[in-house]
Every structure is written in structure tokens, then in C-alpha cells.
N, C-alpha and C positions, 0 to 999 in steps of 0.2 A: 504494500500500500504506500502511496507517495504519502509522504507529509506537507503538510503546509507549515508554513515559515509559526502561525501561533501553537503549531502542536508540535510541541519539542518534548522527549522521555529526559529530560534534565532543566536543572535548575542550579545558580550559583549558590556556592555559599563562602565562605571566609578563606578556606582554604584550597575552594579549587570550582570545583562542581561534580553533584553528585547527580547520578543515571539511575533512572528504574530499571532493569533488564526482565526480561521475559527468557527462562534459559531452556533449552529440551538439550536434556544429556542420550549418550547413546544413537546420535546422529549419523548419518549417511558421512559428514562431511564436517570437518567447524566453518563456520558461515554466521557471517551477520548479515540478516535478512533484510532491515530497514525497521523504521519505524511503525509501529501497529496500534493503531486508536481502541482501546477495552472499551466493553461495553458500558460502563462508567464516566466517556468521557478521554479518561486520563492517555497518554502515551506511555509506551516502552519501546525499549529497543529489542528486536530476536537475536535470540542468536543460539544456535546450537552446534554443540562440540561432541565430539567422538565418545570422548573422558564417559566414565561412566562416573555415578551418581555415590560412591562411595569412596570415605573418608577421603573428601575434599577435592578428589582428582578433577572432577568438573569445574567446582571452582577457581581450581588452580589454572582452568584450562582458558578457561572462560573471561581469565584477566591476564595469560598470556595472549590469547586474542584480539582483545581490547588494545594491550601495550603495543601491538603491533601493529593495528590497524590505526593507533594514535599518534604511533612515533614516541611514546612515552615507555620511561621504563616501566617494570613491574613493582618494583617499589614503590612509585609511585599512584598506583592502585589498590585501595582497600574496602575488602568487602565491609560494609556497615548495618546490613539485616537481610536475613533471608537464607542461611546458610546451608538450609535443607529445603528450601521451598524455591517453584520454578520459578518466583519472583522474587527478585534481588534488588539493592540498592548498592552502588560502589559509588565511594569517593575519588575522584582521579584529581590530585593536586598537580598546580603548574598554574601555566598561564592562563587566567580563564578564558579571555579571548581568541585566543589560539584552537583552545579545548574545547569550544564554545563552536569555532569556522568548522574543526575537523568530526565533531558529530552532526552535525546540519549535513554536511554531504555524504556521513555513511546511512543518512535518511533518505 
């Protein structure tokens, strides 16, 4: 689904900007999908990785993904809730402007 420029799965805050994610572990492929509007309203981003869904390999997968498709290190992203559920919140600190251009276009 395209997004439009007011439905963005992120939001700043002090230290960077944090991301909704939408994750399906056990995937064909790691891929981020784009931007998907819930029925809520709300946006996230897809994304689904190979990793399967235990002790953390998905997540670990899922913010190697992200650090790559940002140009950001992996330290630089931290999971912040959702650690077992297909909906996640990560911080990705840096420049938020920057961070802000390079998820507009993986939408």
C-alpha cells in the first residue's frame, strides 16, 4: 500500500525517532514491505525476516534489517515494546531528519 506523506509508522522523539513495525517471522525472504494503514487508523511498517520467532533471532533480524536498509548501525536501534508480539516499537537514534527522509521512501 502506498502511503501518503500524513500517514507515516513513526514519530520523533528526543533521541531519534521511534517506528511501529508490523513483523511476520518465518518468511519466504527479509523484506520490508512498505507502509500498511490498520484498521485503527494508525500506520506501521512490514517487514518480514526469515529468523524465526525464538529467543530473539527475529528481532535481532528485524533490526539488522532496518540498520541496513537505514544506513544506521545496529546499535543504534533499540527494541522498546513488543518483544514477543508481531507489533513492535524500535527507537532508531541519529539524525532525525535524515531518519525521518530514509523511512518516507522505504514507504
Amino acid at each position: 500500500m502506498a502511503a501518503s506523506s500524513s500517514l507515516q509508522p513513526f514519530r520523533r522523539d528526543a533521541d531519534g525517532i521511534l517506528v511501529t513495525l508490523r513483523v511476520t517471522p518465518n518468511a519466504g525472504a527479509d523484506r520490508i514491505e512498505g507502509v500498511e494503514q490498520r484498521d485503527d487508523g494508525s500506520a506501521v511498517l512490514r517487514i518480514r525476516v526469515t529468523a524465526v520467532p525464538d529467543k530473539g533471532k527475529a528481532n535481532a533480524a528485524v533490526i539488522a534489517l532496518l540498520g541496513k536498509a537505514l544506513g544506521v548501525p545496529k546499535s543504534a536501534i533499540t527494541l522498546v515494546s513488543g518483544e514477543t508480539a508481531r507489533q513492535k516499537t524500535v527507537r532508531i537514534n541519529g539524525d532525525v531528519e535524515a531518519l525521518a527522509g530514509a523511512l518516507a521512501k522505504l514507504g
